[in-house]
Backbone as a chain_set.jsonl record, in Angstrom:
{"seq": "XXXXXXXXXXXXXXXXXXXXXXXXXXXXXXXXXXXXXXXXXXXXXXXXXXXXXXXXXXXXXXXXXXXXXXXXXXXXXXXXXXXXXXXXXXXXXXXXXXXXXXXXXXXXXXXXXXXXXXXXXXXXXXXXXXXX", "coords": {"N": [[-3.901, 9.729, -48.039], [-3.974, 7.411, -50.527], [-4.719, 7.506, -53.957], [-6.601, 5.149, -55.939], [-6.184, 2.54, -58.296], [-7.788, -0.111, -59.726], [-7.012, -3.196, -61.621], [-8.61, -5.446, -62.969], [-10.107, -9.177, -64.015], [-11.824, -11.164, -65.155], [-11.291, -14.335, -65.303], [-8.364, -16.846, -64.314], [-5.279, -16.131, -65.527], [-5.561, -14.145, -67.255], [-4.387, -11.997, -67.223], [-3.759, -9.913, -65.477], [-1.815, -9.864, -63.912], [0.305, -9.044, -65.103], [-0.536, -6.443, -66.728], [-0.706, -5.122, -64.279], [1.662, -4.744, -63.171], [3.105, -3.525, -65.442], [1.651, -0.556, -65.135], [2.541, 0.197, -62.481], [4.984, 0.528, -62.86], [4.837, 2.526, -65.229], [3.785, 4.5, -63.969], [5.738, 4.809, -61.926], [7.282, 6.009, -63.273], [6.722, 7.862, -64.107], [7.016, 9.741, -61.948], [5.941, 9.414, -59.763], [4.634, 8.078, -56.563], [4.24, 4.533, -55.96], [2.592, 1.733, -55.649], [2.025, -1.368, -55.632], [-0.906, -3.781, -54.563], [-2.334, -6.617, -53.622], [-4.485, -8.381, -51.891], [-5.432, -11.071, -51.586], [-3.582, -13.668, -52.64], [-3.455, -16.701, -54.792], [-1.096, -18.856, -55.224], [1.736, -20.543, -56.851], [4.497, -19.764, -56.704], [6.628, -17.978, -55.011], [8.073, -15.524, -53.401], [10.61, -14.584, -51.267], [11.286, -12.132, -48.877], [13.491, -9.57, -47.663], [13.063, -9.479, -44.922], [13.013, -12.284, -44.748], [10.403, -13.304, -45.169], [7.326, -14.244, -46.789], [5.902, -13.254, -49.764], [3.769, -13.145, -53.013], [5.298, -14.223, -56.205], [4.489, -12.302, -57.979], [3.626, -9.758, -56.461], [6.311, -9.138, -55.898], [7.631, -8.778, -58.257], [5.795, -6.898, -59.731], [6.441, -4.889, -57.204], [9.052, -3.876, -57.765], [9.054, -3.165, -60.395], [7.793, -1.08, -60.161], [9.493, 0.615, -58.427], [10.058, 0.062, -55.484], [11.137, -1.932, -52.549], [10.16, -4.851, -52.418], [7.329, -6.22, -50.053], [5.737, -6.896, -47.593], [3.604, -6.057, -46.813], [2.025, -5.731, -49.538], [1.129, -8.371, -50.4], [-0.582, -9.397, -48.231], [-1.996, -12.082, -47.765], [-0.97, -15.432, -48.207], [-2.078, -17.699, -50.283], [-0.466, -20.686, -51.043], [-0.868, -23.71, -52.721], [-1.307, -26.839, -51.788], [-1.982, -29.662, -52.36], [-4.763, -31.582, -53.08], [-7.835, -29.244, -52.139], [-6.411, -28.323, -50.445], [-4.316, -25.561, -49.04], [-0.723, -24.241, -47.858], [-1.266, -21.479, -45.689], [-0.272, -18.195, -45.373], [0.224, -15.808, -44.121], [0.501, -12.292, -43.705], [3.305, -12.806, -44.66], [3.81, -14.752, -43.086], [3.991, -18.157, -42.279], [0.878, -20.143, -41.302], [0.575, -22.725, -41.656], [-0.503, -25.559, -43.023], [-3.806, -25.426, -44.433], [-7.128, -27.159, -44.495], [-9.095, -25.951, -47.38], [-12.506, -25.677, -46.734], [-12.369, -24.939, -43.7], [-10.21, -23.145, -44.068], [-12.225, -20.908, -45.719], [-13.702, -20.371, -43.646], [-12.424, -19.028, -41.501], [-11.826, -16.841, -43.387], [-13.162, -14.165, -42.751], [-11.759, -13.35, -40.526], [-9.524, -12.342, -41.238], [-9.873, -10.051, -42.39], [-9.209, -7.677, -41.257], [-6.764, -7.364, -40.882], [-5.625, -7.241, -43.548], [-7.416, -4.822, -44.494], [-5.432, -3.115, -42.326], [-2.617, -3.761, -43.663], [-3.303, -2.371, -46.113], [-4.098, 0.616, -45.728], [-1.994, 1.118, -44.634], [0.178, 1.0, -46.607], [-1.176, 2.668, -48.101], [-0.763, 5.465, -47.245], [2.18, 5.886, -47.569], [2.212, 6.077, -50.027], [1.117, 7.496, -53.165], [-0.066, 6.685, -55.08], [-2.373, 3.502, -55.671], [-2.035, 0.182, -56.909], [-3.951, -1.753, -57.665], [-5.048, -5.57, -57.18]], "CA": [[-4.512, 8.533, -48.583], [-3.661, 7.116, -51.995], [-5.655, 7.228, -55.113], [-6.255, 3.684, -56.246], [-6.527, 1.674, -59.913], [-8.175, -1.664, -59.786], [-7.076, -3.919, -62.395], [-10.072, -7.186, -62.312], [-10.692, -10.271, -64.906], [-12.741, -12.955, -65.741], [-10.471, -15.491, -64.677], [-6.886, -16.634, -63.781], [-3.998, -16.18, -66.161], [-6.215, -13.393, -67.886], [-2.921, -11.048, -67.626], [-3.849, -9.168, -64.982], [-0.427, -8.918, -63.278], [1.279, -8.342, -66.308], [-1.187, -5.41, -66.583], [-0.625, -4.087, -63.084], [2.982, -4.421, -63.19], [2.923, -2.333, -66.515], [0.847, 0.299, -64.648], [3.361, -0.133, -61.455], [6.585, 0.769, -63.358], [4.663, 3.884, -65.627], [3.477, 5.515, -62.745], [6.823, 5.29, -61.231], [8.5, 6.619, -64.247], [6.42, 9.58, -64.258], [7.302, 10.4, -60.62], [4.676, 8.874, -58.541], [4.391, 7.052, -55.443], [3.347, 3.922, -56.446], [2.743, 0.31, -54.164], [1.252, -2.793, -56.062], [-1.811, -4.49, -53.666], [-3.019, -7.951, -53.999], [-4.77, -8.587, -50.721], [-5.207, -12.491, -51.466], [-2.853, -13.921, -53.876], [-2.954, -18.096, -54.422], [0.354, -18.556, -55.968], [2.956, -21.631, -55.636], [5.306, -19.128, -56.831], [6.601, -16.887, -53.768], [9.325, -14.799, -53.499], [11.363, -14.092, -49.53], [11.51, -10.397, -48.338], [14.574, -9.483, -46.857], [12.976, -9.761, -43.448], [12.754, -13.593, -44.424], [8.801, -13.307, -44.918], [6.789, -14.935, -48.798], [4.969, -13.065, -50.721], [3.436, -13.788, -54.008], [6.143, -13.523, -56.725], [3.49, -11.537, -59.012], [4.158, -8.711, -56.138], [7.49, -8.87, -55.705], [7.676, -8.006, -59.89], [5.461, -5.602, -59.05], [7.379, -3.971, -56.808], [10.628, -3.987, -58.278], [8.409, -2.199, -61.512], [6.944, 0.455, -58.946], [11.139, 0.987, -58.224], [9.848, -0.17, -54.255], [11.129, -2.997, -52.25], [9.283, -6.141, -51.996], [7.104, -5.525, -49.296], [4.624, -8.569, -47.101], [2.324, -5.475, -47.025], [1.829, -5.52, -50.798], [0.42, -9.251, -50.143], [-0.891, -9.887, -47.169], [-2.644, -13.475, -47.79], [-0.681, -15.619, -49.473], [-2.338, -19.075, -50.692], [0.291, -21.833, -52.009], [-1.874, -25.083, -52.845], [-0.68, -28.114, -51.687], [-2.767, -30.398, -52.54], [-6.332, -31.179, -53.036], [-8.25, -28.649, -51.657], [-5.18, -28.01, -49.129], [-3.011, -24.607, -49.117], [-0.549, -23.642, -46.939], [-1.683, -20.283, -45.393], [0.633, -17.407, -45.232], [-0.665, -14.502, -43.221], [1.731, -11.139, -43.332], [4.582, -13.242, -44.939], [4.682, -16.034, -42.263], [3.107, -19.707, -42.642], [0.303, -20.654, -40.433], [0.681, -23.957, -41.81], [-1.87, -26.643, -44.137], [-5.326, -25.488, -43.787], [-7.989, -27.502, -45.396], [-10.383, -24.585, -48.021], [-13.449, -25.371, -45.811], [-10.905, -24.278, -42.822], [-9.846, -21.526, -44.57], [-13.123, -20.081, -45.598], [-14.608, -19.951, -42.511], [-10.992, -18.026, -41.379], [-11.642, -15.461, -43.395], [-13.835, -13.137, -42.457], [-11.49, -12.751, -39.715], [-8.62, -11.569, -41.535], [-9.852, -8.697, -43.002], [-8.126, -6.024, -40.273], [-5.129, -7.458, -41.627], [-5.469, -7.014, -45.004], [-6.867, -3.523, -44.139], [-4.552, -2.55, -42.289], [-1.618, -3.356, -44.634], [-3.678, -1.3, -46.926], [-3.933, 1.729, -45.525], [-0.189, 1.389, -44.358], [0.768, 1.395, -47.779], [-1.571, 4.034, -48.754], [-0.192, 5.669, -46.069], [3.216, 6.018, -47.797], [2.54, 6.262, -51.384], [0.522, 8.575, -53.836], [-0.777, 5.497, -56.241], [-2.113, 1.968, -55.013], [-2.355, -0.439, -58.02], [-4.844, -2.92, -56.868], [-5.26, -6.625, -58.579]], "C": [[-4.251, 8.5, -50.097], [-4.376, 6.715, -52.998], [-5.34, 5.766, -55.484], [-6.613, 3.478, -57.604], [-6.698, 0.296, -59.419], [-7.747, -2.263, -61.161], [-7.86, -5.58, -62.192], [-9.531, -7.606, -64.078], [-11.092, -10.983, -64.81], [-12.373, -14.102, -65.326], [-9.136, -15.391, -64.281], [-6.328, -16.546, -65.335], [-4.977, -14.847, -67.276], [-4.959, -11.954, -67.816], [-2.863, -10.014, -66.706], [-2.723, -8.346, -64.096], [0.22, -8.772, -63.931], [1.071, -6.767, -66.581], [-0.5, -4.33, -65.501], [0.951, -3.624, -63.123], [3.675, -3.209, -64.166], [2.559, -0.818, -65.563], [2.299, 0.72, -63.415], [4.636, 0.948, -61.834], [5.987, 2.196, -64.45], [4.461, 5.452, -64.816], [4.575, 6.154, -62.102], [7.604, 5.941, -62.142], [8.367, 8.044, -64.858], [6.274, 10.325, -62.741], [6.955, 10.174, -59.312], [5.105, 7.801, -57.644], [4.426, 5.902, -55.65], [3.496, 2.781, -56.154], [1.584, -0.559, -55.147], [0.454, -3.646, -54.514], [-2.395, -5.68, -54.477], [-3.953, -8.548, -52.644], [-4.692, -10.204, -50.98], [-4.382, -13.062, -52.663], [-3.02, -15.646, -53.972], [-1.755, -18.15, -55.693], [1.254, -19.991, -55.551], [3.894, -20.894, -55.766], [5.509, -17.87, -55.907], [8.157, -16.469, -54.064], [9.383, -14.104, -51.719], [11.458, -12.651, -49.853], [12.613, -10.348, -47.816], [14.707, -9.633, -45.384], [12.566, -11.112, -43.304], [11.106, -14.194, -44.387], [8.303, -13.536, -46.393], [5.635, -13.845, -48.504], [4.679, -13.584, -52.163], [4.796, -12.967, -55.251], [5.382, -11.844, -58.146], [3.879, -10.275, -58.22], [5.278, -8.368, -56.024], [8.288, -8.178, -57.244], [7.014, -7.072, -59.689], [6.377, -4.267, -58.793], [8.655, -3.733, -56.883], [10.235, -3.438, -59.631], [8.22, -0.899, -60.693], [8.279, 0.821, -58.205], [10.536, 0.583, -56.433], [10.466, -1.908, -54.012], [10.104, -3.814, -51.848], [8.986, -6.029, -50.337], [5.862, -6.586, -48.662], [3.272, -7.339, -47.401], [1.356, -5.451, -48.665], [0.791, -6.83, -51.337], [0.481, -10.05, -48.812], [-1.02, -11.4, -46.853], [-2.065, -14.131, -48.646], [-0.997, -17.069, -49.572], [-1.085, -20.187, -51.321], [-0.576, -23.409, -51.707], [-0.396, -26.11, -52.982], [-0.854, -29.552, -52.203], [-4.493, -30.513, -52.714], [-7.36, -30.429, -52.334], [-7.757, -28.307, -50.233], [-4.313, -26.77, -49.54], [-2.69, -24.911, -48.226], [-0.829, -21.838, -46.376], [-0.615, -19.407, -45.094], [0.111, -15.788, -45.06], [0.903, -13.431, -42.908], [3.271, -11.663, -43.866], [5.044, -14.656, -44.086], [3.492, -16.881, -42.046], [2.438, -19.639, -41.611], [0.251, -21.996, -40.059], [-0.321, -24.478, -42.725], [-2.831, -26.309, -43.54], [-6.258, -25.954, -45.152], [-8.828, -25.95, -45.856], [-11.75, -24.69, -47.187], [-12.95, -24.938, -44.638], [-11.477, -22.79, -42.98], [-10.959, -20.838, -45.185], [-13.882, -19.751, -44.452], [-14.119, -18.905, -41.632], [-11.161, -16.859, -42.113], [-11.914, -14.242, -43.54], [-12.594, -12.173, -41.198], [-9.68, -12.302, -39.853], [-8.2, -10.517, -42.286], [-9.624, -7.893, -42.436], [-6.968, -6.541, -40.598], [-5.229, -6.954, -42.702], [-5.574, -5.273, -45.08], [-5.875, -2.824, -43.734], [-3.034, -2.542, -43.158], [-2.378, -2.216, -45.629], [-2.996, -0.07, -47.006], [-2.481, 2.105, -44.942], [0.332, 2.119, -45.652], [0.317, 2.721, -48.408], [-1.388, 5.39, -47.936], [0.719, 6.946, -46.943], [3.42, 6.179, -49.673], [1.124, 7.115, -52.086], [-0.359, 7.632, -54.965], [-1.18, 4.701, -55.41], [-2.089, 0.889, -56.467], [-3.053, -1.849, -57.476], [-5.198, -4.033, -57.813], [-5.528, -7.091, -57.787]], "O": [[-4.327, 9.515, -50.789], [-4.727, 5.535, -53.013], [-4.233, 5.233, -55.407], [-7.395, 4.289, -58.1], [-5.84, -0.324, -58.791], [-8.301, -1.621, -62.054], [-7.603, -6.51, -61.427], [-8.961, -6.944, -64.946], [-10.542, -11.824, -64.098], [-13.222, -14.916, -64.964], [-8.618, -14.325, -63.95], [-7.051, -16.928, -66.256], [-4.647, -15.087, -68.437], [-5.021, -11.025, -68.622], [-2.028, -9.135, -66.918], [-2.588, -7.178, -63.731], [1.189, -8.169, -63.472], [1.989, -5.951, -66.663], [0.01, -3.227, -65.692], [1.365, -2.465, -63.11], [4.453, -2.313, -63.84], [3.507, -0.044, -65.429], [3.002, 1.676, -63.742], [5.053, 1.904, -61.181], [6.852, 3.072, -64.478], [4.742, 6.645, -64.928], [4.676, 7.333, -61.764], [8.652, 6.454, -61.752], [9.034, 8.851, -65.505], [5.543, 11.285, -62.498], [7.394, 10.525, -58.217], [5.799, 6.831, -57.948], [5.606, 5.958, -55.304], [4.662, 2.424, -56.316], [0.401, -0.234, -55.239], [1.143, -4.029, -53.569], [-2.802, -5.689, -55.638], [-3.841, -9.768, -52.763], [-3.68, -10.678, -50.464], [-4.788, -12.707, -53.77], [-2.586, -16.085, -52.907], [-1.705, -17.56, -56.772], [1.438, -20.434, -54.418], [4.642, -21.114, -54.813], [4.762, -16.892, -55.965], [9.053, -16.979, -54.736], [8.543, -13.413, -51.143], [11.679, -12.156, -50.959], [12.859, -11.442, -47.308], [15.721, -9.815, -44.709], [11.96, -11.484, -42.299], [10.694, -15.189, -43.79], [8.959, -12.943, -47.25], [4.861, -13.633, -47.571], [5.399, -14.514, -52.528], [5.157, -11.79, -55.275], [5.844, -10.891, -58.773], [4.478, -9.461, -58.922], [5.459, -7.15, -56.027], [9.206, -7.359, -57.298], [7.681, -6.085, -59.378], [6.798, -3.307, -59.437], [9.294, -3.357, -55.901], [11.262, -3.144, -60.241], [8.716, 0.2, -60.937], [8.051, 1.456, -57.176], [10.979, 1.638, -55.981], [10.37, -2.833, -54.819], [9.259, -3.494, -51.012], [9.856, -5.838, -49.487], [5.063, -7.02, -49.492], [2.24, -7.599, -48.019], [0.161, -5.166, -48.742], [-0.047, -6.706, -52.23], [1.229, -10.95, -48.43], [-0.385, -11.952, -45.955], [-2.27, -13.854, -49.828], [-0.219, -17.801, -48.96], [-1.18, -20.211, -52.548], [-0.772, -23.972, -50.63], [0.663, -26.203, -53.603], [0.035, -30.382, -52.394], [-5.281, -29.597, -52.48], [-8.006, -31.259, -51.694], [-8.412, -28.087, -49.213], [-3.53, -26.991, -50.464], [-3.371, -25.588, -47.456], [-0.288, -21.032, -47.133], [0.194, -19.984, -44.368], [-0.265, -14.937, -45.866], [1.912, -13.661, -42.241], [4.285, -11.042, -43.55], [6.039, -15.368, -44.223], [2.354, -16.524, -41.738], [3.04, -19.112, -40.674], [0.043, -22.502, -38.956], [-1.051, -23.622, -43.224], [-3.033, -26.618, -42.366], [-6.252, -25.493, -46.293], [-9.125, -25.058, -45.062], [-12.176, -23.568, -46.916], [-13.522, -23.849, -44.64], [-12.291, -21.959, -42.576], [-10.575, -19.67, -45.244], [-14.674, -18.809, -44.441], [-14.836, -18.07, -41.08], [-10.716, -15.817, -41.633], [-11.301, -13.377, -44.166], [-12.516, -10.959, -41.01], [-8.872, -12.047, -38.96], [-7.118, -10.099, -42.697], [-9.805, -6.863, -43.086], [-6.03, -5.75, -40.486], [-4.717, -5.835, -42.724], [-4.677, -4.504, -45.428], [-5.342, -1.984, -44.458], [-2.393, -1.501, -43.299], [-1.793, -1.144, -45.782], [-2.048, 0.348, -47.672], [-2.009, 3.239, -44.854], [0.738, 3.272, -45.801], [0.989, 3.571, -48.992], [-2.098, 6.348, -48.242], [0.461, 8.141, -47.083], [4.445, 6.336, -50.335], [0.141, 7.282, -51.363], [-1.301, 8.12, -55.588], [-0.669, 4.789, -54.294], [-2.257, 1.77, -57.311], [-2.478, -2.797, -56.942], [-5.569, -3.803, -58.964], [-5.941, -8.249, -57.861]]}, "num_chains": 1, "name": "protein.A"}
């Protein structure tokens, strides 16, 4: 199991994945394991996996700091807003489709064994987690 670092803030654009990514790429440069986690990301900015699957591009920098390939486990949930209180939902890398936010809160209690389990996958396989 993999020791974890939370990086939190106050709000959005508060620098937090600039932060983690920092953290991401030191860790790895002093030898370590080390897997960037975002469990929910809202993002319009996504970045494809090689197995054809979005994550948030915030992890995909990430993990390309943390010397690891871009990885759906790294963000499980990935929000892109469509419109007024409309994302599309992106569960493991692959669209569910437009779900209204009253929808999607009521959804997601019941996708926390996902999110876990990518977790502990990752922590699984690496010696760091860097959590944002």
């Amino acid at each position: 199991m993999a020791k974890t670092i939370m990086v939190q803030g106050t709000c959005s654009n508060a620098g937090k994945s600039w932060i983690s990514t920092g953290l991401c790429r030191l860790f790895a440069q002093d030898g370590y394991q080390v897997a960037p986690f975002k469990s929910q990301n809202m993002s319009s900015n996504s970045y494809t996996t090689k197995d054809g699957r979005e994550i948030a591009r915030a992890q995909a920098v990430q993990s390309e700091a943390a010397l690891k390939e871009p990885d759906i486990r790294m963000n499980p949930i990935l929000l892109k807003p469509i419109g007024d209180m409309v994302s599309q939902v992106i569960i493991n890398g692959i669209s569910i489709g437009n779900v209204p936010a009253a929808e999607y809160f009521k959804m997601k209690n019941a996708l926390k064994p996902e999110i876990m389990k990518a977790y502990h996958s990752l922590s699984a396989e690496n010696e760091l987690i860097v959590i944002e």
